[in-house]
C-alpha positions in Angstrom: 0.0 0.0 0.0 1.4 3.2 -0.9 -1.0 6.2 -0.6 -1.1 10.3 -0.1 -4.0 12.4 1.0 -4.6 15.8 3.1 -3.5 15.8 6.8 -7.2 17.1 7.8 -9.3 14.4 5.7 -7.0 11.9 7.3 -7.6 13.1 11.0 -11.1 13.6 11.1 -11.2 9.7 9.5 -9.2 8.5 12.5 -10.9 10.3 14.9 -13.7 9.1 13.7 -12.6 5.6 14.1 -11.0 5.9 17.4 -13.8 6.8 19.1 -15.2 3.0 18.6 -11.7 1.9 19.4 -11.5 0.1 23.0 -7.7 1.2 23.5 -7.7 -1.8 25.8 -8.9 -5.3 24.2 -8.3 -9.1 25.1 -8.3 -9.4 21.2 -5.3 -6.9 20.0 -6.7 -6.7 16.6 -9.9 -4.7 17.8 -6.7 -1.9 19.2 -6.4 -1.5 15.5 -7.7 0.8 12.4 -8.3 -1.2 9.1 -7.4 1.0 6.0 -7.9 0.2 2.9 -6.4 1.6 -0.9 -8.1 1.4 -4.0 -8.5 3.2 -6.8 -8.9 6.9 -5.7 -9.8 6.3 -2.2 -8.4 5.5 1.3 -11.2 3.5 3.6 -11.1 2.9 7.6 -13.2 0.7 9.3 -12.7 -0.1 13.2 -15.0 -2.1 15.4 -15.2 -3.0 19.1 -17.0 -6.4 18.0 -20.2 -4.4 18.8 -20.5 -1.1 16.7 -18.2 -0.3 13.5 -17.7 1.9 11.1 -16.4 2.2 7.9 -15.7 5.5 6.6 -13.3 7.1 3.8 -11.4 9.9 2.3 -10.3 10.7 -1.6 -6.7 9.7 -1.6 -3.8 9.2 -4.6 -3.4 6.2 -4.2 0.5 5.0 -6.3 -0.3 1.4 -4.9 -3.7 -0.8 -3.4 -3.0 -2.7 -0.2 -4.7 -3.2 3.1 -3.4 -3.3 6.7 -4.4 -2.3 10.5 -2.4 -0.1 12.6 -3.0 0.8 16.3 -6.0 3.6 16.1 -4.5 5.4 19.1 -0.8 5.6 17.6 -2.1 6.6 14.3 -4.2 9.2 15.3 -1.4 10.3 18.1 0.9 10.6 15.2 -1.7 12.1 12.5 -2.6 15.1 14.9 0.8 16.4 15.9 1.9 16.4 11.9 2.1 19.8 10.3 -1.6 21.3 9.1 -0.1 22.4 6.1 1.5 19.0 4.9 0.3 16.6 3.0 0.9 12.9 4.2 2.3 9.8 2.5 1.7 6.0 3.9 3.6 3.2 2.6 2.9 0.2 3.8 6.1 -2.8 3.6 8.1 -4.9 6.0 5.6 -5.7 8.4 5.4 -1.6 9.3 3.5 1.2 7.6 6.1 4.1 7.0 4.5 7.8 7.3 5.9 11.2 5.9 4.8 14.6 6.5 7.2 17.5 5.4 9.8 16.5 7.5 8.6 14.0 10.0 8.9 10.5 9.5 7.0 7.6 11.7 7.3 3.9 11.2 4.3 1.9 13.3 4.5 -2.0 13.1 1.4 -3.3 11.3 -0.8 -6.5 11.5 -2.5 -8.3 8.5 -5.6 -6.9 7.3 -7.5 -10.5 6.9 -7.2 -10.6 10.8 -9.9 -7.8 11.0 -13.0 -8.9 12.0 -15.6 -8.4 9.1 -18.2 -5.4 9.3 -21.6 -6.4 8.3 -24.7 -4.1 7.9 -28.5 -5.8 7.9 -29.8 -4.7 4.5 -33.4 -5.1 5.8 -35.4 -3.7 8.0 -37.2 0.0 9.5 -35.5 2.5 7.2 -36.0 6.0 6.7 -34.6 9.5 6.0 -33.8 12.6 7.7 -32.1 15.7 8.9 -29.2 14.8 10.8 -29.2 17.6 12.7 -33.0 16.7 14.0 -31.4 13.0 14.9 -28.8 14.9 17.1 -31.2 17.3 18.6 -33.6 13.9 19.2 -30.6 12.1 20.9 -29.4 15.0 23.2 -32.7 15.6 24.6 -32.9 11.7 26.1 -29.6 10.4 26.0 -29.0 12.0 29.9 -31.8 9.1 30.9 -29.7 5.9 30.1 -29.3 4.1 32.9 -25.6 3.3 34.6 -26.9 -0.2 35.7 -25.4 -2.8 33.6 -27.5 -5.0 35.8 -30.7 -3.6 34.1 -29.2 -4.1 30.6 -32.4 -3.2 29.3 -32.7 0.5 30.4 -29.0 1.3 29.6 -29.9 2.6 25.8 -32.0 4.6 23.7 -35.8 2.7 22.4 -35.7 3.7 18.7 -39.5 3.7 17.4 -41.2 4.2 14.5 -45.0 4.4 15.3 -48.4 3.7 13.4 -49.0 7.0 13.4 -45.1 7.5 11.4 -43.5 9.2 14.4 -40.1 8.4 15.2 -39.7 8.2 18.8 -36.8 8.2 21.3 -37.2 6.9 24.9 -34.8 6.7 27.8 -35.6 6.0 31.3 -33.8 4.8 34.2 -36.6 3.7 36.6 -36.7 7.5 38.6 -37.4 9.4 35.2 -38.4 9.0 32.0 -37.3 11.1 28.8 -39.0 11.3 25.5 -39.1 13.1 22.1 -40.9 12.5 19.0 -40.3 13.7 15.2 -43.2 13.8 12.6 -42.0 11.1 9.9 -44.5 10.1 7.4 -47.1 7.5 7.1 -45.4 5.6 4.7 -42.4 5.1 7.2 -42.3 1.1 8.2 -43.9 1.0 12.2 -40.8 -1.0 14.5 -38.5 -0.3 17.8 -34.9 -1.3 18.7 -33.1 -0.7 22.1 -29.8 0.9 20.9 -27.1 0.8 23.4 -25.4 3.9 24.9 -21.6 3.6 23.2 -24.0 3.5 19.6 -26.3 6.3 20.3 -24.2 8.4 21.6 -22.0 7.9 18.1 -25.0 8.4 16.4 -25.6 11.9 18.1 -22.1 12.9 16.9 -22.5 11.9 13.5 -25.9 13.9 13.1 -24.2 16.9 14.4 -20.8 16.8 11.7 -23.2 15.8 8.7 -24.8 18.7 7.0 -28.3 17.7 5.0 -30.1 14.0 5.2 -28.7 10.9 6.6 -30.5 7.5 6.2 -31.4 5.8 9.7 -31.9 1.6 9.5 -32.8 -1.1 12.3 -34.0 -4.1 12.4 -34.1 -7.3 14.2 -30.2 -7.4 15.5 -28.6 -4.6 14.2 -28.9 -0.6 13.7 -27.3 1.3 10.9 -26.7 5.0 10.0 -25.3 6.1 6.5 -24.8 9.8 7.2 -22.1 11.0 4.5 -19.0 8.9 4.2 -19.5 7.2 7.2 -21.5 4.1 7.9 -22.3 3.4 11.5 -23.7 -0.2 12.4 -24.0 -1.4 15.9 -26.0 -4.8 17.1 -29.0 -3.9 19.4 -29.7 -4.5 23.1 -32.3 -7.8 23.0 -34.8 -6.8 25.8 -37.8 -5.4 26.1 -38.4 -1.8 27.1 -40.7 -0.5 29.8 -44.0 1.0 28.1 -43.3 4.4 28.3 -47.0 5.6 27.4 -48.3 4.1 30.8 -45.0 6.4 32.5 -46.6 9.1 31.5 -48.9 11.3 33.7 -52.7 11.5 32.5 -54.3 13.6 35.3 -51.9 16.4 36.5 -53.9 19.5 36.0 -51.8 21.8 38.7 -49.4 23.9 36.0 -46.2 26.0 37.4 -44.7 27.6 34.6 -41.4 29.0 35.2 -38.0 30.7 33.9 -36.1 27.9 32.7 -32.6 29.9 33.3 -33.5 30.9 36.7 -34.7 27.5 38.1 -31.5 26.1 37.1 -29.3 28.9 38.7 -31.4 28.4 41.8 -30.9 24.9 42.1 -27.4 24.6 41.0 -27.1 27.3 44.1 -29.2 25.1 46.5 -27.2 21.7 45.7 -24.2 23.0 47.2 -25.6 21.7 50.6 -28.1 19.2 49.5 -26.6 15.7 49.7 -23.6 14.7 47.4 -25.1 11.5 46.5 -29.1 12.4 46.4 -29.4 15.9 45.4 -32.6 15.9 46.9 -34.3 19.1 46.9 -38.0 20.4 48.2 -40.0 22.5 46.3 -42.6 24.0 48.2 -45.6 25.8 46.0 -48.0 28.4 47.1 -49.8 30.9 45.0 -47.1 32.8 43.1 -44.1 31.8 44.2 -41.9 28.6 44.8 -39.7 27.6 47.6 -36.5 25.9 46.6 -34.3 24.2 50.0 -32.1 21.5 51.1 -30.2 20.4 53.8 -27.7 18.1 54.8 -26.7 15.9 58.0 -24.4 18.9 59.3 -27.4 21.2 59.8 -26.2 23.3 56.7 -29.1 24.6 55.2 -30.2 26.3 51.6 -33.2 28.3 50.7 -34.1 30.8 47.7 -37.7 31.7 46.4 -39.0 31.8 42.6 -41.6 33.6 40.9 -43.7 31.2 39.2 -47.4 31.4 37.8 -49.2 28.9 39.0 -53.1 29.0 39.9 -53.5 25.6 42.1 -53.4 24.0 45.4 -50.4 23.9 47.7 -48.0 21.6 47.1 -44.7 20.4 48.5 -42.4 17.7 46.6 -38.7 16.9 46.7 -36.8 15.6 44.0 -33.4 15.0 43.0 -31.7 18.4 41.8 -29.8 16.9 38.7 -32.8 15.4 37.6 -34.7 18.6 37.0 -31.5 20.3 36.0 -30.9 17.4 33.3 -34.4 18.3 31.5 -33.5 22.1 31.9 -30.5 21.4 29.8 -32.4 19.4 27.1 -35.3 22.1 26.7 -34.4 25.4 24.9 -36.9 27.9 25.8 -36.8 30.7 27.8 -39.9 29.2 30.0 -40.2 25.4 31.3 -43.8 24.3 32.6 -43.7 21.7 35.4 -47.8 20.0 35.6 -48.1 18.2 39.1 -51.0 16.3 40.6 -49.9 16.0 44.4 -47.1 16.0 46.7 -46.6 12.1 45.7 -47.1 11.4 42.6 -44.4 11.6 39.5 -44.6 15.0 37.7 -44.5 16.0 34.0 -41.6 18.9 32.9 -42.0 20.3 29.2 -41.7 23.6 27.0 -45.4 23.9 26.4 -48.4 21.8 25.8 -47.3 21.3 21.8 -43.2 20.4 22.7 -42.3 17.0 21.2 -40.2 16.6 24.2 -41.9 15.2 27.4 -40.2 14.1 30.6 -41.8 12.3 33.8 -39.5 12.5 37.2 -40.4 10.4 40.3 -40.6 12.3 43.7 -38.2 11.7 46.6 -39.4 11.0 50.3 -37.4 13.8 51.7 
């Protein structure tokens, strides 16, 4: 393999790549990038045995070849070579040689049949669309995952397509629930997929680079995202998820609407003496105004009042802090409306009454 290309077209390819890369695998194959030559183009693929990608870059390419090279080398080398330069690879004697104005780098190699195959299901709940609307989608849930790998089932992202040709994403760790939906198309293919964390949270960063339509694929083991050059695929949690549409709070007529900004600056305030490990917070409601407080074991102590509309009963509630603060961050608007039903019972945040985005918190015993 003897190839040259641009110094950026190369480094955003193997960054690209080494963000699948687990730097440290049982199976030293999986430490390495795959690339490719042939005819006019230089391809990468890496894998983790669980999500891949292949992506490429337009290359002169003097002689075809394949080999893998550590992903964290190459890109360690690739991003300290001079912007301006162009780079050359050659690969030969068991090492692939690299030459950039005047640095020179030779990394020992391993044979590119060794590298596990990447294989995409060609069947199953496709559809187009903006890749910047699959980002947005993913960064208003993704903060829901669950940590417990003992709960395998509520550590990803549900990806739905409904009857109605809504896609839907879902994330819940048992305390809270977040959810979004984007208007599709009736002729979009009704189906769901549990996508785990590592994937989705590619898949949000691959939305955000790509500029226009991407094409979004799952079906019975495997999700797929062809956004650009790059071609994401990643095998899918098999699990059920929790119906979300039973989560959700029917009969919570009480509505405090509130400046999103403020609410967060309040409560980031309060948490400094709430507990480290609960963040629990009460929030006690009465006519136009909130009470925001916590306390801790030391008798430290943290209250601050917020102007709120709000035309219902009394109420007091605790929660955890960085729960609320999570959907504060997801929501965009300069006003969040929190709808409650008692001092017990699991409350509804939202922009307004048309957002797409919907999220249910549990209350705390405080």
């Amino acid at each position: 393999m003897y190839v040259s290309l641009s110094r950026s077209d190369m480094l955003q390819a193997v960054q690209r790549c080494q963000n699948i890369v687990e730097r440290r695998h049982t199976i030293p194959i999986l430490s390495n990038i795959l690339l490719k030559a042939d005819k006019n183009t230089l391809h990468f693929s890496a894998t983790d045995l669980e999500v891949g990608i292949r992506t490429q870059s337009s290359a002169s390419v003097k002689q075809e070849g394949s080999l893998t090279v550590s992903a964290r080398k190459l890109f360690d080398v690739i991003k300290e070579l001079d912007v301006e330069a162009d780079i050359e690879l050659e690969g030969a004697d068991n090492f692939l040689a690299i030459k950039s104005g005047h640095s020179r780098f030779k990394l020992a190699i391993m044979p590119a049949d060794e590298f596990p195959d990447i294989q995409a299901e060609q069947e199953g709940v496709s559809m187009q669309l903006d890749g910047a609307n699959l980002a947005s989608m993913i960064a208003a849930t993704h903060f829901a995952m669950s940590g417990d790998e003992t709960r395998k089932h509520l550590t990803g992202t549900l990806f739905e397509v409904d009857k109605q040709g809504n896609l839907c994403l879902a994330a819940t760790d048992g305390h809270r629930l977040a959810l979004t939906r984007l208007r599709l198309g009736k002729d979009v293919q009704a189906g769901q997929c549990i996508v785990p964390r590592k994937a989705v949270n590619e898949l949000r960063k691959l939305g955000e680079e790509v500029v226009g339509q991407v094409s979004l694929t799952f079906g019975e083991r495997q999700i797929s995202l062809l956004a650009g050059e790059h071609h994401l695929s990643s095998k899918l949690i098999d699990a059920r998820f929790p119906n979300y549409a039973d989560v959700i709070p029917a009969n919570n007529p009480h509505v405090a609407t509130i400046n999103r900004a403020v609410l967060d600056q309040v409560l980031r305030r309060t948490m400094i003496v709430a507990n480290e490990f609960t963040h629990d917070v009460r929030l006690q409601i009465s006519g136009s105004e909130m009470q925001v407080s916590a306390h801790n074991t030391e008798q430290e102590k943290a209250e601050e009042v917020v102007a709120i509309e709000y035309d219902g009963p009394d109420i007091e509630i605790g929660f955890n802090a960085r729960y609320i603060r999570d959907v504060l961050a997801a929501l965009k608007g300069e006003t969040v409306e929190i709808r409650l039903k008692d001092g017990l019972s699991p409350v509804l945040m939202r922009q307004d009454k048309d957002s797409a985005g919907q999220y249910v918190i549990m209350p705390m015993r405080i």
